[in-house]
C-alpha positions in Angstrom: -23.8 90.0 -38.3 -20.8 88.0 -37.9 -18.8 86.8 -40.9 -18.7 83.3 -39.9 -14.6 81.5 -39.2 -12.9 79.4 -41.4 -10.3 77.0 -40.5 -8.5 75.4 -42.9 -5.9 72.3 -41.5 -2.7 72.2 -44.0 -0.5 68.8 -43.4 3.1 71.0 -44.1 5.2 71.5 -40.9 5.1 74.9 -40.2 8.5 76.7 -41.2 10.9 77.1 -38.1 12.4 80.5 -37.6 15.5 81.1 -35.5 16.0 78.0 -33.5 19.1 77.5 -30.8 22.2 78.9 -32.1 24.8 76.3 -31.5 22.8 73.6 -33.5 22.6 75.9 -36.3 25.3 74.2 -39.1 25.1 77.2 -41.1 27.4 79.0 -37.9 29.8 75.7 -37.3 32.8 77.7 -38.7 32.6 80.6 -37.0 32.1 78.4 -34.0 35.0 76.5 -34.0 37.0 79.5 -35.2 36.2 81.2 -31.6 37.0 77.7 -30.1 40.4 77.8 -31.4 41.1 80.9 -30.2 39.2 81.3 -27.1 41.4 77.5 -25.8 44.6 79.3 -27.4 43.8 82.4 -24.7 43.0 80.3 -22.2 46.3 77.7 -23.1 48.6 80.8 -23.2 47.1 82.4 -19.8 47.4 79.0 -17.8 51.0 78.1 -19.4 52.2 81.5 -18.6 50.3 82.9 -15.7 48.5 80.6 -13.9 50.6 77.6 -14.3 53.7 78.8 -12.6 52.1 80.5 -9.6 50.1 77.1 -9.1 53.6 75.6 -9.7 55.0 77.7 -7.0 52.5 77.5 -4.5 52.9 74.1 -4.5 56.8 74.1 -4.3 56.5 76.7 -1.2 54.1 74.4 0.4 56.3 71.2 -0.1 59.2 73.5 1.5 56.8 74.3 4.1 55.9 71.0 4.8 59.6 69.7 4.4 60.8 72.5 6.7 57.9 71.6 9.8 59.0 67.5 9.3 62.9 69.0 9.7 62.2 70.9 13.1 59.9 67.9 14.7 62.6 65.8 13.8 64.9 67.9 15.7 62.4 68.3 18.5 62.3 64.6 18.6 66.1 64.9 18.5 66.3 67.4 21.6 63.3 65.5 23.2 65.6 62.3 23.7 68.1 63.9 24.3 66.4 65.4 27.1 65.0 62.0 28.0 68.4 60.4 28.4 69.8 63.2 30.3 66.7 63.3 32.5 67.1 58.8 33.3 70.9 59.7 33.6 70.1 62.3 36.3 67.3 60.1 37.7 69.9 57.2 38.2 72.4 59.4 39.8 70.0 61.0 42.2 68.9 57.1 43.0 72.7 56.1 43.4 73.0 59.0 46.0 70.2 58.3 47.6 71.2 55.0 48.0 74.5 55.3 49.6 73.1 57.9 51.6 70.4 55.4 52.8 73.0 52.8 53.2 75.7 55.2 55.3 72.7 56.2 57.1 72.2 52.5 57.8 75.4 51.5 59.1 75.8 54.5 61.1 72.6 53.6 62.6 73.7 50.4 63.3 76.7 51.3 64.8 75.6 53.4 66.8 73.0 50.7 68.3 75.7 48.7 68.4 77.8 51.0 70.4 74.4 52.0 72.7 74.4 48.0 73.0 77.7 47.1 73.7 77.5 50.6 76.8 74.4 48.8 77.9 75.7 45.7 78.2 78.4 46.8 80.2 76.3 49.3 82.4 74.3 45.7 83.0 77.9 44.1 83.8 78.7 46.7 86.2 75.7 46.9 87.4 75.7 43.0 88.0 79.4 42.8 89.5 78.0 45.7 92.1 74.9 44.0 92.8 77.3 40.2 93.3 78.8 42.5 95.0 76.2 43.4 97.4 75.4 40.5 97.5 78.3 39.2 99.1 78.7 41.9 101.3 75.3 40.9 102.4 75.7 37.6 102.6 79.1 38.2 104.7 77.0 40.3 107.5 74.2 38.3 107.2 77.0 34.7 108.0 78.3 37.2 110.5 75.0 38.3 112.1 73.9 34.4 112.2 77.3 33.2 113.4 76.8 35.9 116.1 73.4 34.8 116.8 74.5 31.4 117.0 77.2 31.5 119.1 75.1 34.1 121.4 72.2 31.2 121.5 75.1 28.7 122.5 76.3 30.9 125.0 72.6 31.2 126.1 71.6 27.3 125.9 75.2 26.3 127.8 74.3 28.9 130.4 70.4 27.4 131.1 71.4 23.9 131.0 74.5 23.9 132.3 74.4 27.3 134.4 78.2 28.1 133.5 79.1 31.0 131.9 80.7 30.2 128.7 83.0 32.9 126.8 82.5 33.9 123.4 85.5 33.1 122.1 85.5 29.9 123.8 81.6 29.2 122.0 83.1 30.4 118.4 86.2 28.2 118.9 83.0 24.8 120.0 80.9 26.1 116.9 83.8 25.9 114.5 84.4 29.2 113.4 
């Protein structure tokens, strides 16, 4: 049949075999050995290699940068320039166009003042031939009502008196 199983329990700590490397003190020497030279390679390759092309990457970069704060500072430069000629231009085109405005102006008002001054006189000739008129009127119109007057004399003198009375003789009575 079956044997039967023994177990037997042992109190020793069971004896470790290979374990992790680095912790190992029996390989410290050779370990810092490879450390010396492995930061020795990697010393010599960034002092030689990397170091300066870091070194001038950065220096092209500063010139870049330098070179781009350069030209917008003489873009600025140009740009007020530009400004000033621009407000210079600006106030000269406002001082022209202000005198032209202001000729404009007094030719205006001299010509209103000439159209004026032709009107007024049109109006004074216009008043000295209507006075004019006027008096030519009036002078027929005396005439036409000394005429009538003197033929109404001759008229009344005739009726009440029944003599015949001349005209020159009724003008000379009527005072004219």
């Amino acid at each position: 049949m079956a044997e039967p199983v023994s177990t037997t329990a042992t109190t020793e700590a069971p004896k470790k075999e290979g374990g992790f490397p680095p912790f190992d003190t029996s390989t410290f020497p050779t370990q810092l050995f490879w450390l010396v030279v492995t930061f020795a390679f990697l010393f010599t390759v960034m002092w030689r290699v990397a170091g300066p092309k870091i070194n001038s990457a950065i220096t092209n970069r500063r010139g870049v940068i330098n070179g781009a704060i350069a030209e917008a500072n003489k873009a600025r430069t140009d740009a007020e320039t530009a400004q000033a000629g621009y407000e210079a231009a600006l106030a000269t085109a406002r001082a022209r166009a202000n005198a032209l405005a202001e000729d404009t102006r007094q030719g205006l008002n001299a010509e209103i003042a000439k159209a004026k001054a032709d009107a007024d006189a049109q109006a004074h000739h216009a008043m000295q031939d209507a006075d004019a008129r006027i008096a030519a009127t009036r002078e027929t119109a005396k005439a036409a009502v000394t005429a009538a007057a003197r033929d109404a004399a001759i008229a009344i003198v005739e009726r009440l008196t029944g003599d015949k009375v001349s005209a020159e003789d009724a003008a000379s009575a009527m005072g004219n």
